[in-house]
C-alpha positions as a Markdown table, in Angstrom:
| # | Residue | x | y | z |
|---|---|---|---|---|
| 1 | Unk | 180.6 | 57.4 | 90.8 |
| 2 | Unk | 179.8 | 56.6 | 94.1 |
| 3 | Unk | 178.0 | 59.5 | 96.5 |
| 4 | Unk | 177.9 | 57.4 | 99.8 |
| 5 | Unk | 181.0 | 56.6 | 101.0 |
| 6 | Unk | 181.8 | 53.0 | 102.5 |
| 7 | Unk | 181.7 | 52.4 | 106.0 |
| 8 | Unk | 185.0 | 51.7 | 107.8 |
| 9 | Unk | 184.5 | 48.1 | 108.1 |
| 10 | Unk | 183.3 | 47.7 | 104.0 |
| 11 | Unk | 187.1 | 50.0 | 103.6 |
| 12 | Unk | 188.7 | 47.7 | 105.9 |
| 13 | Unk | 187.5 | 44.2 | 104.1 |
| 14 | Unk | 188.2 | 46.2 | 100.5 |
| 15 | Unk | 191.7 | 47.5 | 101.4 |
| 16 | Unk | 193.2 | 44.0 | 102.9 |
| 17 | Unk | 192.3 | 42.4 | 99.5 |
| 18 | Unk | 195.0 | 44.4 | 97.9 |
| 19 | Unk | 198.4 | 42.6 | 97.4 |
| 20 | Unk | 201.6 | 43.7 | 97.7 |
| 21 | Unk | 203.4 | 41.5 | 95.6 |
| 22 | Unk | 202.4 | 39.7 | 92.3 |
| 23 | Unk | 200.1 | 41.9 | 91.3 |
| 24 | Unk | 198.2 | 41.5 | 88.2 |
| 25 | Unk | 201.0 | 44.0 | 86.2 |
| 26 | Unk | 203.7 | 42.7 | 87.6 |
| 27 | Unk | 202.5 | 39.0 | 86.4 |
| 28 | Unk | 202.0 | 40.2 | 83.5 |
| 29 | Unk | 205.6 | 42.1 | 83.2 |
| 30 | Unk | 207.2 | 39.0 | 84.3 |
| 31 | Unk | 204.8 | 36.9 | 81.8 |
| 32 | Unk | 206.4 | 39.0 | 78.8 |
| 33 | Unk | 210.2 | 39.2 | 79.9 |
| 34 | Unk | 210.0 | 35.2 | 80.1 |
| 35 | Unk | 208.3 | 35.0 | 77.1 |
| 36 | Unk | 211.0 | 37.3 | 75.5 |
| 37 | Unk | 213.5 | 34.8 | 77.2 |
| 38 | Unk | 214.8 | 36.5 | 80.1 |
| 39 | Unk | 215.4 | 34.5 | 83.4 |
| 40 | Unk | 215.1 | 37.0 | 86.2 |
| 41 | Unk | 214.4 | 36.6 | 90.2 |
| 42 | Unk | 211.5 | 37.7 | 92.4 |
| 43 | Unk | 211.6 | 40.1 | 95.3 |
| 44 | Unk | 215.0 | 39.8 | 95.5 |
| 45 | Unk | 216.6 | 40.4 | 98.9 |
| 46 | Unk | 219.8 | 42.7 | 99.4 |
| 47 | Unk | 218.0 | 45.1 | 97.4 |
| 48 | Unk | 216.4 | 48.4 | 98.7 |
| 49 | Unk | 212.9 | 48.3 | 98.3 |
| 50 | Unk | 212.9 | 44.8 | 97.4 |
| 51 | Unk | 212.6 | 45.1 | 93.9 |
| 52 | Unk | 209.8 | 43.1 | 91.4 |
| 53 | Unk | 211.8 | 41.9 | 88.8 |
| 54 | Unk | 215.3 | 41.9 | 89.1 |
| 55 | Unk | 218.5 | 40.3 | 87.1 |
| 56 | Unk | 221.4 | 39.7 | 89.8 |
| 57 | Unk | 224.1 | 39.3 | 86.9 |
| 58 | Unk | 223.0 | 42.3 | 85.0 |
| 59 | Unk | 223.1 | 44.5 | 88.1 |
| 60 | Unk | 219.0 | 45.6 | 87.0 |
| 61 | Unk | 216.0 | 46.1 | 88.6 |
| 62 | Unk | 212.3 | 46.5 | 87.3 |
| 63 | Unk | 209.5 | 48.5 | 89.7 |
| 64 | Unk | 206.2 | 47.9 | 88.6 |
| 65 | Unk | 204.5 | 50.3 | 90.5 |
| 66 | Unk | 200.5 | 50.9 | 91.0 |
| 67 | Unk | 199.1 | 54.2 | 90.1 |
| 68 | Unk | 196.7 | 54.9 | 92.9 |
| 69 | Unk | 199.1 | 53.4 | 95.4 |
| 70 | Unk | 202.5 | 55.4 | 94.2 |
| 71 | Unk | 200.7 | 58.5 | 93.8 |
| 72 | Unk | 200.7 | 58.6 | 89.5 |
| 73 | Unk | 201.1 | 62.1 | 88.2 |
| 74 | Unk | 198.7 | 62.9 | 85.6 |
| 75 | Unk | 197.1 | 59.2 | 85.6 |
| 76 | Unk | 193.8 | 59.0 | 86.1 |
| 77 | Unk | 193.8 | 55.9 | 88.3 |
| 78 | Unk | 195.7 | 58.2 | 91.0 |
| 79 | Unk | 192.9 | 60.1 | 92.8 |
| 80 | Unk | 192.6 | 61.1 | 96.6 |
| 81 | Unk | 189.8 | 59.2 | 97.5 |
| 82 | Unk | 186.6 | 61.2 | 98.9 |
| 83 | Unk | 187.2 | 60.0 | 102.7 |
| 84 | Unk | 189.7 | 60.6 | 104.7 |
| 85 | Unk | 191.2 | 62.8 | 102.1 |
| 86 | Unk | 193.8 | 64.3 | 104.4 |
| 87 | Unk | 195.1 | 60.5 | 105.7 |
| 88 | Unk | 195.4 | 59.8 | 101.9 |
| 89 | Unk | 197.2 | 62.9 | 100.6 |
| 90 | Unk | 200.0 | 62.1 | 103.5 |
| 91 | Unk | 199.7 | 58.6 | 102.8 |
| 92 | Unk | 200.7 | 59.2 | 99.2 |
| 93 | Unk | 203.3 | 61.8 | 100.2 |
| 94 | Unk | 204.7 | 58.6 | 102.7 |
| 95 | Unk | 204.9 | 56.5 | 99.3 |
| 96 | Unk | 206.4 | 58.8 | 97.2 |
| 97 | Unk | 209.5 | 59.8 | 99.8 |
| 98 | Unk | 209.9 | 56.1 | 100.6 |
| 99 | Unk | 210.2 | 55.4 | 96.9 |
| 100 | Unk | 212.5 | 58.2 | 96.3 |
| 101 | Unk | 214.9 | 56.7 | 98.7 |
| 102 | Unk | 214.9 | 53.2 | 97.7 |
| 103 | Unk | 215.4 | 54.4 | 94.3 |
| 104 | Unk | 218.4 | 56.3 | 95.4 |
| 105 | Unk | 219.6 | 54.0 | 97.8 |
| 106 | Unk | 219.6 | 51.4 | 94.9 |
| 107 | Unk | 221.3 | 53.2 | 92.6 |
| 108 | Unk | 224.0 | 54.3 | 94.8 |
| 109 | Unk | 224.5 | 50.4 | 95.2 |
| 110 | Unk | 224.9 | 49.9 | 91.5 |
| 111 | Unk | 221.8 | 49.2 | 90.5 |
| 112 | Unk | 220.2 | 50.2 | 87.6 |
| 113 | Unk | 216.4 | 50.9 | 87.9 |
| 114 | Unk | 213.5 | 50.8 | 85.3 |
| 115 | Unk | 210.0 | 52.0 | 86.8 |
| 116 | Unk | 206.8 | 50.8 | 85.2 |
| 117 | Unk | 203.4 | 51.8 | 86.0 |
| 118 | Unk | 200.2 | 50.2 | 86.1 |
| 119 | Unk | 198.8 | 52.0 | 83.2 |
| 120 | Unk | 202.4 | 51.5 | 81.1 |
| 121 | Unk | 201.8 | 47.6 | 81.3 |
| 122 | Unk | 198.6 | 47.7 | 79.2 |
| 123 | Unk | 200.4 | 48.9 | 75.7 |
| 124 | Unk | 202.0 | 45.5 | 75.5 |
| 125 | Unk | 204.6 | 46.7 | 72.2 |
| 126 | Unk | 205.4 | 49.8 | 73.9 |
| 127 | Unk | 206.3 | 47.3 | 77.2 |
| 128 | Unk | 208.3 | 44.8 | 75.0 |
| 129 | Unk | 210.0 | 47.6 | 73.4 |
| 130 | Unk | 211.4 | 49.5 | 77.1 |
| 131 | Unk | 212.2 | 45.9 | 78.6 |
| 132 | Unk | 214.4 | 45.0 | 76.1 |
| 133 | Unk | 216.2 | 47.8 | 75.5 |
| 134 | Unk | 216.6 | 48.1 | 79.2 |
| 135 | Unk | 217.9 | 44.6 | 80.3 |
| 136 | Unk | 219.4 | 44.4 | 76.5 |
| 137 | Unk | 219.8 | 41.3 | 74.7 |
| 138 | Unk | 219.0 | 38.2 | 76.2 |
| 139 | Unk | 221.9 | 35.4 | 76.8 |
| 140 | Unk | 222.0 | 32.2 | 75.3 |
């Protein structure tokens, strides 16, 4: 663990190296549901939140959300970091509402919505097991 904290230039450099899209579990969501041949789009406009997997025709949408980012409860890999504690906690709070929403929003369009997390992507039978018997069987 860390006891100095990093300056606000070292946070700066470290925070604008995080992506907001294809992210390392989200590749490897959309590496299994091709393997398991699904065709699916990408940040697919018309959609509230822009969703990271999504199947048009099936009226389904896949989150894969981040744990620190979308505030994880009970995951380890969602802490408050050390500084700026109070920027964070709201920051989290921001994330959480605005999810909230676009899941609502969503499913009030007819969307169906399956939210993975971070640390959900790592058990990769468990995965295969809620993809496919969330978009169902695949079409030939």
């Amino acid at each position: 663990m860390r006891s100095d904290p990093l300056s606000t230039e070292q946070r700066s450099r470290q925070m604008g190296k995080i992506r907001g899209r294809d992210t390392k579990p989200e590749r490897r969501v959309r590496q299994l549901l091709h393997g398991l041949g699904y065709r699916f789009r990408v940040q697919l406009k018309g959609v509230p939140g822009r969703p990271d997997i999504a199947f048009p025709g099936r009226r389904k949408v896949i989150l894969v959300h981040g744990c620190f980012w979308h505030a994880h409860a009970g995951c380890a890999r969602a802490h408050v970091p050390r500084t700026r504690p109070d920027y964070w906690i709201a920051k989290f709070e921001r994330n959480r509402a605005r999810d909230e929403r676009q899941l609502s929003e969503a499913e009030a369009l007819g969307w169906s919505v399956l939210i993975l997390w971070e640390c959900e992507v790592e058990d990769e039978a468990s995965l295969r097991r809620r993809l496919e018997e969330f978009v169902g069987p695949t079409r030939a």
